[in-house]
C-alpha positions as CSV (number, residue, x, y, z in Angstrom):
1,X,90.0,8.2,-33.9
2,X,86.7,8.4,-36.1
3,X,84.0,6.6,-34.7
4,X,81.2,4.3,-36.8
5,X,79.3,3.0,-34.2
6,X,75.4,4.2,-34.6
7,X,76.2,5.8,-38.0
8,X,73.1,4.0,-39.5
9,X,71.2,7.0,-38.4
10,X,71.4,10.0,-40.6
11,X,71.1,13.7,-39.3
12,X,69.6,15.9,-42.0
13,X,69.3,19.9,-41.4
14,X,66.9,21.7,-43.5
15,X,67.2,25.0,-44.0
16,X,69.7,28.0,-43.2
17,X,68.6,28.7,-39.5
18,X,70.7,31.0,-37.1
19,X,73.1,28.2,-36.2
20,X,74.1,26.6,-39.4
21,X,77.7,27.8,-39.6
22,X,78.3,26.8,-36.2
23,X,76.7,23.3,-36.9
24,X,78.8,22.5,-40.2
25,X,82.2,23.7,-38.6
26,X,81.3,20.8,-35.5
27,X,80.5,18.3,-38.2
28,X,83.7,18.4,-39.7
29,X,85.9,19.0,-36.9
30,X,84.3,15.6,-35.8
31,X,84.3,14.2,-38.8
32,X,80.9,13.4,-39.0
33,X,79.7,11.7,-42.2
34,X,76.5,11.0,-41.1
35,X,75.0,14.8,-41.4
36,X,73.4,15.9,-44.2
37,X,72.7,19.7,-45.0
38,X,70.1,20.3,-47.0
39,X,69.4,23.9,-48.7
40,X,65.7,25.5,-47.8
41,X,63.1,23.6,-49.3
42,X,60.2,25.4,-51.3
43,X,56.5,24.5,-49.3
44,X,55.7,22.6,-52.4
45,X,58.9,20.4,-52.2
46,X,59.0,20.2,-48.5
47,X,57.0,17.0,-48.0
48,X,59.9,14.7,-50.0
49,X,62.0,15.9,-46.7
50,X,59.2,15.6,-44.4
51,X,58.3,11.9,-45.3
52,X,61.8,10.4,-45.7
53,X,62.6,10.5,-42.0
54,X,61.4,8.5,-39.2
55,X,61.8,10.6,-36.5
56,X,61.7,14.3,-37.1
57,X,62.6,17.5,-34.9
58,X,62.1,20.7,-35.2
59,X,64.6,23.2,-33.1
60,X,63.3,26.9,-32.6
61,X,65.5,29.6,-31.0
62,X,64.4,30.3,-27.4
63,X,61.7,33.1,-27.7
64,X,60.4,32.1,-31.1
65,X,56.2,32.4,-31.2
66,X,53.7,31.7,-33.6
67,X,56.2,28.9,-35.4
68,X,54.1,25.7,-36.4
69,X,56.5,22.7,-36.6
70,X,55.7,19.1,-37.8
71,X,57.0,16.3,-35.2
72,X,56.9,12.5,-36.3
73,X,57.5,9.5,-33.9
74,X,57.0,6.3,-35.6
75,X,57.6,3.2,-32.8
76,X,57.0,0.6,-35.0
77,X,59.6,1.7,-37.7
78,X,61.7,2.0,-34.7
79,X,61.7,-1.5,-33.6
80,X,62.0,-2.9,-37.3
């Protein structure tokens, strides 16, 4: 059974972290069509992925220091 409910929201990856072979190989054993890998993005080209979501998070592996990571809540996009 594939599920559609709640697949307005898109999940988009960027980058090649640690996990991404692991993350693709659940995506389509669940058929997910709403995940989106996108390949590492030059700092020039970065903000076109940074400004086209509403909500953004950033996922470090456990003992990761020093990493500065952008994090956007917007509440009124949200409830539009």
């Amino acid at each position: 059974m594939i599920i559609t409910v709640g697949r307005e929201v898109v999940f988009a990856f960027v980058g090649a972290g640690s996990v991404l072979d692991k993350l693709v190989l659940y995506v389509k054993k669940h058929h997910m069509d709403n995940v989106k890998f996108i390949p590492y993005q030059d700092k020039a080209d970065l903000i076109y992925s940074l400004n086209a979501g509403d909500v953004h998070w950033c996922v470090n592996t456990k003992g990761i220091k020093g990493v500065s990571c952008p994090s956007n809540v917007c509440p009124a996009k949200l409830v539009s």
